[in-house]
Every structure is written in structure tokens, then in C-alpha cells.
C-alpha positions in Angstrom: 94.5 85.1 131.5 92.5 85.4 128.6 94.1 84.0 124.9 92.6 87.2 123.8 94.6 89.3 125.9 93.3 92.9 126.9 91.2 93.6 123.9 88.2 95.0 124.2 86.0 93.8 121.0 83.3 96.8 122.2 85.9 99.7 122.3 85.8 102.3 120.1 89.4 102.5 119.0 88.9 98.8 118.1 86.2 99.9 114.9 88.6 103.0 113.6 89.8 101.7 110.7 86.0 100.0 109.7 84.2 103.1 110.3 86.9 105.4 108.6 85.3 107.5 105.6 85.5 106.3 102.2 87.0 108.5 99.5 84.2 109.9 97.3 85.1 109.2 93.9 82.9 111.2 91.3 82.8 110.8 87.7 84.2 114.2 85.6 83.7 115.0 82.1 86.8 113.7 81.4 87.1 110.6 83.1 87.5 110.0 86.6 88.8 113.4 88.9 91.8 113.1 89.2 92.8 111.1 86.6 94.7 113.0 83.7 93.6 113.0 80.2 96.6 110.2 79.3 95.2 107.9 82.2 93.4 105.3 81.0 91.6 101.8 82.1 95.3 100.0 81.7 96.8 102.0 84.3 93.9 101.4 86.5 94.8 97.8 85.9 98.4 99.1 87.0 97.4 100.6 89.8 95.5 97.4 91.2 98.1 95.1 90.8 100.7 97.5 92.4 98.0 97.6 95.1 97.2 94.0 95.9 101.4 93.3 95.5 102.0 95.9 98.3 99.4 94.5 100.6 100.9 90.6 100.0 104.2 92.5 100.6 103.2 94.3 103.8 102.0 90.8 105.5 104.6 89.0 104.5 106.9 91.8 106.2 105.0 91.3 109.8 104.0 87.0 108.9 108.2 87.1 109.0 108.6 89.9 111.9 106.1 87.3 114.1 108.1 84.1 112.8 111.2 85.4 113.9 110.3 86.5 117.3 110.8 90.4 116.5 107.0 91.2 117.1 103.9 89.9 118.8 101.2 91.6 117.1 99.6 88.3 115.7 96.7 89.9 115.1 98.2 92.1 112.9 99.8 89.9 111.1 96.4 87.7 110.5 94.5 91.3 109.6 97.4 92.0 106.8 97.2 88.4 105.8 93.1 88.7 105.5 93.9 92.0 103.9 95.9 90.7 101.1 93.9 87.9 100.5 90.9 89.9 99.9 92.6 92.2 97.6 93.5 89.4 95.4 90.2 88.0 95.5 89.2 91.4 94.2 91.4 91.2 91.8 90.9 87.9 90.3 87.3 88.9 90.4 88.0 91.8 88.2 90.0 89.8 85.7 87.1 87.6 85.5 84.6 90.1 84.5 87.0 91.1 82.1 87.4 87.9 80.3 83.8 87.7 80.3 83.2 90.9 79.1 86.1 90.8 76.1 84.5 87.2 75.1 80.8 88.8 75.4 82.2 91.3 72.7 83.4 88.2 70.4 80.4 86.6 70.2 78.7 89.8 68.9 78.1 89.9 65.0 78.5 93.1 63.7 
């Protein structure tokens, strides 16, 4: 028996969530559509960290399902693990720029 098990690596049901559509996000007069008038970059912010916290959430929900014996899906465990992981990275990234871009402005003489 293969340690892989029966998956098929060339199956199409195997690339569904890689090849689903991306929302299209385009820009309004106002801001971003969508976004009401009293949205602003801070709750962008809000909604990242509530994003990446979810994701660390959700694979530490099936990391302890595995552990305990109450699932097998390993694999989905590693993908939610990966998943979280590079949502952080993201978001690290992000406050990075940030930083950057707030100390850029600092520098500036007016």
C-alpha cells in the first residue's frame, strides 16, 4: 500500500480549490466597492488580523482532531497548518511595509 494512500496528484478534484476564481476587487470613487464611507485602512488592518487568527484557529481545531484520534485527514491538517502559516507571513509582511512606510514619512522634511 502506498503512504500516499488513493490520491491521485493528476485528478481534477485534487486542483479545485488552486484553480477557484479570485474575487475581482475594483477600486470605486469612494474607496474600495464595497467598503462604506466609515471603512477605512484600520479596519482593513481588523479584518486581516481576524483573518490570519481564524485560519491559526481552524488548524489548530483539526492539528487536535488528528492528535486525539477523532480524524485522519493529515493532510488536511498539514494544508490548514500551511494555510495559517502563510497568512501570518502575509501579515507580518504587511506590518513591515508599514513600519517602513511610517518611518519613510519621518525622515521627510517638510
Amino acid at each position: 500500500m502506498s503512504p500516499i494512500g488513493s490520491i491521485n496528484p493528476l485528478s481534477p478534484s485534487a486542483l479545485g480549490r488552486i484553480d477557484a476564481p479570485l474575487p475581482k476587487i475594483t477600486a470605486a470613487p469612494g474607496g474600495l466597492q464595497g467598503a462604506t464611507p466609515n471603512e477605512g485602512f484600520g479596519s482593513m488592518l481588523d479584518g486581516l488580523v481576524a483573518t490570519v487568527a481564524s485560519k491559526q484557529d481552524a488548524a489548530n481545531a483539526t492539528t487536535r482532531s488528528v492528535l486525539l484520534g477523532n480524524s485522519d485527514n493529515l493532510h488536511q491538517s498539514m494544508i490548514a497548518m500551511q494555510e495559517a502559516s502563510v497568512a501570518f507571513s502575509m501579515m507580518v509582511e504587511v506590518r513591515n511595509k508599514l513600519v517602513e512606510s511610517y518611518q519613510e514619512l519621518m525622515r521627510m522634511q517638510v
